[in-house]
N, C-alpha and C positions, 0 to 999 in steps of 0.2 A: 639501426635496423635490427629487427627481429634475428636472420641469420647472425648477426655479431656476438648472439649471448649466448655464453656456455650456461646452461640450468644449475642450479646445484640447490638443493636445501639448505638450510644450513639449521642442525638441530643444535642449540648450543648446549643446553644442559638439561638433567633431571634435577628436580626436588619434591621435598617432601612437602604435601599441603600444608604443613604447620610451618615450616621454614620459610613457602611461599607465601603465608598471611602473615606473616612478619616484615616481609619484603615491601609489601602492598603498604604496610602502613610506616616503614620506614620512607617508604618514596613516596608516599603522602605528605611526610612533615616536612619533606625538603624538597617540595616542587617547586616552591619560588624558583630552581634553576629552569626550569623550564619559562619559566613567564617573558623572558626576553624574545621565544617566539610565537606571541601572542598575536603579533603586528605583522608582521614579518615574512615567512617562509614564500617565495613566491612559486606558482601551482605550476611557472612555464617549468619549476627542477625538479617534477616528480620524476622516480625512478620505472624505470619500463622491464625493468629484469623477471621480477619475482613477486605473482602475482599473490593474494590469498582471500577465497571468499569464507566470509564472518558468518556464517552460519545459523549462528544461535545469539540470545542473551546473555545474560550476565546471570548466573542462576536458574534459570529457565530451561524449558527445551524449544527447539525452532526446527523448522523441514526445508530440507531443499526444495524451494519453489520455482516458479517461473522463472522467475529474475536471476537465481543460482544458477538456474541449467543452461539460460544463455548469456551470462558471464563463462562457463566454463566454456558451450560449444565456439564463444565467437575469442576469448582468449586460450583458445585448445595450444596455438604452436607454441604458447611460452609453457607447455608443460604448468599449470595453476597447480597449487594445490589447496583442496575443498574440505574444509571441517564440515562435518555435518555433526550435529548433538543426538541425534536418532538414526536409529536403521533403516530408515526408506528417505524416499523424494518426495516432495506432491507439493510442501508447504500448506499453504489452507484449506487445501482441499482433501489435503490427510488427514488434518488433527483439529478442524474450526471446521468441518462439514457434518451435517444433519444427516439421517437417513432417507430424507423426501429433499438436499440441496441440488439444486440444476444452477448450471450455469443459465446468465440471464442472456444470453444474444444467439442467434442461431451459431453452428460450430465454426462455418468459415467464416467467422468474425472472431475466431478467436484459436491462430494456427500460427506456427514459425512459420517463414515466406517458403524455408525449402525443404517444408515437410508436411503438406496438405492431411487432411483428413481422409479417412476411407467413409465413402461415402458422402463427400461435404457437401453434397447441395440437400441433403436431406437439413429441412425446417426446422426440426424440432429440438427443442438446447436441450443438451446432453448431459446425462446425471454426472455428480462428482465422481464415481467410481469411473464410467469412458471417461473423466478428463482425465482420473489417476492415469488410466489404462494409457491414452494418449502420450503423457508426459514420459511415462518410462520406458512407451514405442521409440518416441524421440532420443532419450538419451542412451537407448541401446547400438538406435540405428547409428548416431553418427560417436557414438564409444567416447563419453565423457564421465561412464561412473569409474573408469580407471583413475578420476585426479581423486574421487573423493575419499576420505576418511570417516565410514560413518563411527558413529558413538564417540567422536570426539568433542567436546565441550568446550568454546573458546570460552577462558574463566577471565580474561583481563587481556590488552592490548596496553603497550603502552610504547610513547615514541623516545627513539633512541638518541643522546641529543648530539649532535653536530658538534665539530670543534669549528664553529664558521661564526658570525660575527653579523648581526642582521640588521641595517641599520633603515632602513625603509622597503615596503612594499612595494614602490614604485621602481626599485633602483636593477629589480631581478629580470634579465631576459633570458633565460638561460635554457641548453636542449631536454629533453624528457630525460634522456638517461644520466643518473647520477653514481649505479656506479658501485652504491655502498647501500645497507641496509638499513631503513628507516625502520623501521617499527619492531616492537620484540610481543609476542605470541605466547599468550599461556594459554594452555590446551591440557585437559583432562580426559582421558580415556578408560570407558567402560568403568565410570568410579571408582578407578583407581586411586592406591594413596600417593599416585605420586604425580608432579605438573612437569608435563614436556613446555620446552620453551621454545621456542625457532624465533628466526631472523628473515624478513620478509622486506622488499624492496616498495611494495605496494600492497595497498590493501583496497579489494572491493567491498561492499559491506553489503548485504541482497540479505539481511533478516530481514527483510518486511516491516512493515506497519501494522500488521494485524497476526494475532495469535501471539502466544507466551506470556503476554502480562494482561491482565485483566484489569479495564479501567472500571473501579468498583465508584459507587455513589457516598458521597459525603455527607454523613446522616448526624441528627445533632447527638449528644451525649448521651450514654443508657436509652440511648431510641435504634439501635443498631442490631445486626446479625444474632447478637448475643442475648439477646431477652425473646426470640422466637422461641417459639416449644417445635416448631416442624423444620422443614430440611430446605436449606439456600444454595444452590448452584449458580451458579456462573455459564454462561453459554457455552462457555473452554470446556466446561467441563463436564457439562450436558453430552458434547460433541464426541467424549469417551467412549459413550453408552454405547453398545451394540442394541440393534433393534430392539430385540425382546427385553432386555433392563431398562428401554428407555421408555417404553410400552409399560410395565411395570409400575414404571416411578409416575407416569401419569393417571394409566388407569384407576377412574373413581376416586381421583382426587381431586379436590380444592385448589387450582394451579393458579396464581397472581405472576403473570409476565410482564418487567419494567422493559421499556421501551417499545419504538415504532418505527424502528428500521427493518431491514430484507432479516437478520438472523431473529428480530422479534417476531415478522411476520409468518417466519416458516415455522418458529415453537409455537404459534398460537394454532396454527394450521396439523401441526403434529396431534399437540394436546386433543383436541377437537375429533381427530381420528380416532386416538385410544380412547373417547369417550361418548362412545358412541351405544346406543342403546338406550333401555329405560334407567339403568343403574350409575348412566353417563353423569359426570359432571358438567357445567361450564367453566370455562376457564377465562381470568378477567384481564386485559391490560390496560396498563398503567402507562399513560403517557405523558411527558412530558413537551414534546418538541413533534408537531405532526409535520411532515414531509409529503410532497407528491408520492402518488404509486399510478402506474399503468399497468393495462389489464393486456398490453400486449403491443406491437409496434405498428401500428395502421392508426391514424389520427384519424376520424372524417372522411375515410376512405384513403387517405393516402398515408405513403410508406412515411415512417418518422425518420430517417434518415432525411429526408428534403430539411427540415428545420434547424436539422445543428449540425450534421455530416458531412454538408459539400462548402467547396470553396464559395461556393454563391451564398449561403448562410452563415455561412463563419465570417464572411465580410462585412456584413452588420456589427460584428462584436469585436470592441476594443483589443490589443493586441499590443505587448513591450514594444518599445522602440520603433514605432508608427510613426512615419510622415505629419506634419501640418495638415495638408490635405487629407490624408487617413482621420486624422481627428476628427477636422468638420465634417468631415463625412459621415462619421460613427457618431457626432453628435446630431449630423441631420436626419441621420437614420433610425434615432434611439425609436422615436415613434412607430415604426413597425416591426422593431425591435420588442416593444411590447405587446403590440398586435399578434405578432406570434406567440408569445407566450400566453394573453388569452385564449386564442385560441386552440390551443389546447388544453385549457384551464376549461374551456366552457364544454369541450369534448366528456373530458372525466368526467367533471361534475353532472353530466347525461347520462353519461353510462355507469360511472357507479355512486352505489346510496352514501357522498359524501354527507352531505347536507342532516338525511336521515340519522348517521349516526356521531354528528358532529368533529364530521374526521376530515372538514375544508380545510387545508394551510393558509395561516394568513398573509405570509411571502405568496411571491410570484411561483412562477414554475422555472422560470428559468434560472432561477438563484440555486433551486434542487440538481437541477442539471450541471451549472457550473460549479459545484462542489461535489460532483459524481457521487450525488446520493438517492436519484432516481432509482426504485427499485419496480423490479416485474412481481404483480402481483400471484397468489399459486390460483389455479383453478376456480377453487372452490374457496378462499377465502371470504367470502361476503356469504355463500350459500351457506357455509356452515350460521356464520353469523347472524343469517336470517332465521335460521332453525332454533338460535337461542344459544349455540355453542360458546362461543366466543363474544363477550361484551367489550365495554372499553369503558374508561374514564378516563377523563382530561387534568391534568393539576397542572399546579406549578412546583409542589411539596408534599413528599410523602416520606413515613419511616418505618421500623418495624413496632409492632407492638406484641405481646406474649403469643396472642392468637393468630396472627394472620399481619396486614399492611394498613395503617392510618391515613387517612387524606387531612387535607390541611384544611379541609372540612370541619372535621373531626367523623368523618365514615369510617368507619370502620370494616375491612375486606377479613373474611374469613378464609386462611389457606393450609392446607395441609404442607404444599410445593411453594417458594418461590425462585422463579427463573431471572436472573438479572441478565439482558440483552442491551447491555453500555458498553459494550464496544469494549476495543484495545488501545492499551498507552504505549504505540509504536516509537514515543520521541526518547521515553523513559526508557524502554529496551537498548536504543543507543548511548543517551546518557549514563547508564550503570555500567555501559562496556567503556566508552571512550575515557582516558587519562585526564586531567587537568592538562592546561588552561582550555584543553579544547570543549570538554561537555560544559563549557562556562558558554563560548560564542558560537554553540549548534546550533542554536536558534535565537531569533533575532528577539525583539522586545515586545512583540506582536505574537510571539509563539510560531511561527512559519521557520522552518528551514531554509534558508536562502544557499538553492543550488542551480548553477549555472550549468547551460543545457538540462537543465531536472536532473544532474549527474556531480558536479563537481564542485563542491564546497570552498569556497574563494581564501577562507581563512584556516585549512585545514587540509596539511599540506602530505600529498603521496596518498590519499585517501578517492576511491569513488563508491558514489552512495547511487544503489541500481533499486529502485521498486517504492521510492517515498514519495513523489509526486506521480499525483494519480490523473489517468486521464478513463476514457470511453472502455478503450480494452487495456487493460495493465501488460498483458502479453506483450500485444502491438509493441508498445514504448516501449518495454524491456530490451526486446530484442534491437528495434532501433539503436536506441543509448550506448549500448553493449557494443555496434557494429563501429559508430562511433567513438567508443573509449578505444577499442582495438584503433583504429586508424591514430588517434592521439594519443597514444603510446609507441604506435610506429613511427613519430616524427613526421606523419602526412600533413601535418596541419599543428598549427600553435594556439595552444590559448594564448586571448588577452592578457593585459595586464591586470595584478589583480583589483586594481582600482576600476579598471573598466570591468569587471565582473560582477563587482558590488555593485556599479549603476545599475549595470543590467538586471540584477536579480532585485534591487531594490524597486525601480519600475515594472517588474514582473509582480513583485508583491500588492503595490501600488494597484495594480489592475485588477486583482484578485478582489481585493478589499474593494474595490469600486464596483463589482460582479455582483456580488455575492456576501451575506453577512457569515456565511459560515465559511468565508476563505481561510482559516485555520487550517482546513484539510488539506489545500494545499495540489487541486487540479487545476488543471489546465483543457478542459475537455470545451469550452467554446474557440480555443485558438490553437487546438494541437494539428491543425495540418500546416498553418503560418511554422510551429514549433516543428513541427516535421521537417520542412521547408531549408531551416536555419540550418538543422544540423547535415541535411544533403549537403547544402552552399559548402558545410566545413570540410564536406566527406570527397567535393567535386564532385559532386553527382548532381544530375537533371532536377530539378524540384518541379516540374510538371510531369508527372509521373505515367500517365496514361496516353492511349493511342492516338485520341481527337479530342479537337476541344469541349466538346460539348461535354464529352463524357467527365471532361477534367473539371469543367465549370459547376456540374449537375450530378453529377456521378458519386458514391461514398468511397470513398479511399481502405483499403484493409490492406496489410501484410503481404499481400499478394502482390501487389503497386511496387514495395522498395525489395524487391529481389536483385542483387546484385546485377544480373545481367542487363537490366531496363535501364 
């Protein structure tokens, strides 16, 4: 039980960063002692004592995000304690946001259960500065920047090894608290020369998937960054800019933006702005992989939540650990299964000039949605576009060349700017932090994380991972997840065995891949209220959430639904 544990930190030592990277690479050459719990550790004997959120990368900087704030408000009584690598919170909404980013859902689709918006039935999604604003209302109200540490830098993690003896994963039933400290913490403060170490019982891990490492493109030889004569950012770094420099760096220039995602769509949408007038440029992108976009959440007149939000639509789509009967079902149903997804394929394509400007995905629509990469288009992107602002090109391969970007054409794009909008390598930021043998089995041979409840890592032991499995609202699940790690650290409930974890995430995977070709991402957004569901059943909580059934059948589920008192 919670009340049984006395707090304590435990700092074990200072060192010098040059003492410390000798350390790193001594316990590098002699990890082999570690590989005996490779197989082994089993997840019922994580320690419940002494919590600690992982903040940042390995080299990098990272923000307290969502996932940080409610790992700390929902583990508050054990006293956590919060590395943070920067001076503020926000996570991607501090350091990955634009000066034109809006969150894409109206507000009250995206609120802790016990801390509403001012204002929330107002319609219109709210720029990143109200969400900044929002999140730090939150963690004043309920006083969780007292666990954190900003400007400290977790530099290395690494697990402390047991004098215990492991001889199968099946053979562990043991209680949450263990007792003693697992894992040891190197942490750098304000660029100091010297690495604080601590001792931690448990570690939650809330850096995110996205921001800190920039997944850049793999270009062939002497055809790279380096033979450009003009200037290459990175979206990360775009995202620096204060208004007027970022206006600047576009103004009246030759801008070439790679990709055709929500952060490609808001640079092209930027660019277009600052380029306005007779002296305006166009600005071109470059795409490789086109995606659905909606111009807003009304299909054909009706609300988009009917098609993927309610229990009556999520029961069309496959679902871990499903019945016989669920199967035939979900296979008797695939047919209107696709029916839905054209139509709303046949809505877009009405309403906006895909066709005209060669910008139809050749995937379904619902492949875009079950890898939660539907994005809300801005206003006026196609208006600019019709004006000449903004063009596009389609490839399969492009590189740099002295002047500007090559097609695999051989076209050649003249650009003063190029903006690369490819995303973040959220798996790499935990690989460079986690110890051996474990960044060997973080992810499976498919590239997926295989994490049970979207939370706990079957092979990776005293550890939970808050914010990598993506659904509809990343909030929503965060806090969920959160409310359940607290209850399965209070000994309310038991994880499986870790063998039965593995089925479960392995058939979780299974489903993904059967969704979806872009299941690498790694959502869950056609079967997170069945996922909601599970983790009530663990919590003893109601899994019909709502007042009547109709509303439970037909109704969209938000935050609001799993407030403790319902």
């Amino acid at each position: 039980m919670a009340s049984a544990y006395v707090p304590a930190v435990e700092q074990i030592r200072d060192v010098s960063v040059e003492k410390f990277g000798s350390d790193i690479g001594g316990a590098r050459r002699g990890r082999d002692r570690y590989r005996r719990i490779k197989t082994l550790i089993s997840l019922e004997s994580v320690g419940s004592a002494r919590f600690l959120r992982v903040g940042d990368g390995f080299g990098a900087a990272d923000s307290w995000g969502v996932s940080g704030i409610a790992a700390a408000k929902q583990l508050s009584r054990y006293q956590p304690v919060v590395f943070e690598a920067t001076n503020y919170i926000g996570g991607v909404w501090k350091h990955c946001s634009y000066n034109s980013t809006k969150l894409q859902t109206p507000r009250c689709d995206y609120e802790f259960s016990d801390f509403p918006w001012p204002q929330r039935d107002n319609s219109s999604f709210p720029s990143h500065v109200e969400i900044l604003d929002y999140l730090n209302a939150y963690a004043r109200h309920f006083d969780v920047l007292k666990y954190v540490r900003f400007n400290s830098k977790v530099v290395e993690v690494r697990f402390i090894d047991r004098d215990q003896e492991i001889s199968s994963i099946d053979s562990h039933n043991h209680t949450l608290l263990s007792g003693k400290p697992m894992w040891e913490v190197a942490v750098r403060v304000n660029q100091d020369d010297t690495i604080q170490l601590y001792a931690f019982e448990f570690l939650v891990m809330c850096a995110g998937k996205y921001g800190d490492i920039p997944k850049l493109p793999v270009l062939p030889k002497q055809k790279g960054p380096e033979i450009f004569n003009g200037m290459v950012l990175h979206s990360l770094d775009y995202a620096k800019l204060d208004k007027e420099s970022a206006s600047q760096l576009l103004k009246g220039k030759k801008v070439v933006i790679i990709g055709y995602k929500k952060s490609a769509i808001d640079l092209a949408v930027e660019c277009a702005e600052a380029n306005q007038g007779v002296d305006g440029q166009p600005c071109t992108m470059v795409i490789r992989t086109l995606h659905w976009t909606v111009p807003s959440y009304w299909i054909w007149g009706l609300p988009f939540f009917l098609f993927y939000s309610t229990r009556a639509s999520q029961f069309l789509h496959e679902r871990p650990n499903q019945s016989l009967l669920k199967s035939l079902l979900c296979h008797l149903f695939s047919p209107l299964r696709k029916m839905v997804s054209k139509f709303i394929e046949s809505y877009l394509a009405w309403k906006l000039p895909l066709k005209r400007y060669g910008l139809k995905p050749d995937h379904p629509f619902e492949e875009d949605y079950a890898s939660c990469q539907m994005a809300i288009l801005p206003d006026n992107f196609f208006e600019e576009a019709d004006k000449g602002r903004i063009l596009f090109k389609r490839v399969s391969k492009w590189w740099f060349w002295s002047g500007g970007v090559q097609l695999e054409d051989n076209t050649k794009l003249d650009a003063d700017v190029v903006l690369l909008a490819t995303g973040y390598d959220g798996k790499k930021k935990l690989k460079t932090l986690l110890p051996e043998p474990f960044f060997d089995i973080l992810q499976d041979s498919s590239g997926i994380i295989p994490l049970y409840r979207s939370t706990i890592h079957p092979l990776i032991p005293c550890v939970a991972f808050v914010g990598y499995v993506e659904s509809v609202s990343n909030l929503h699940s965060a806090e969920l997840r959160c409310k359940w790690l607290s209850r399965l650290l209070d000994n309310q409930f038991k994880l499986p065995s870790v063998q039965k974890m593995l089925e479960y995430t392995t058939k979780e995977m299974e489903v993904m891949k059967r969704t979806t070709k872009f299941y690498k991402r790694n959502c869950i957004s056609t079967y997170i209220i069945n996922h909601n569901d599970e983790i009530c059943e663990d919590m003893g909580w109601r899994t019909w959430r709502k007042n009547n059934w109709f509303s439970e059948v037909f109704g969209p589920y938000s935050n609001q639904d799993y407030q403790e008192h319902k």
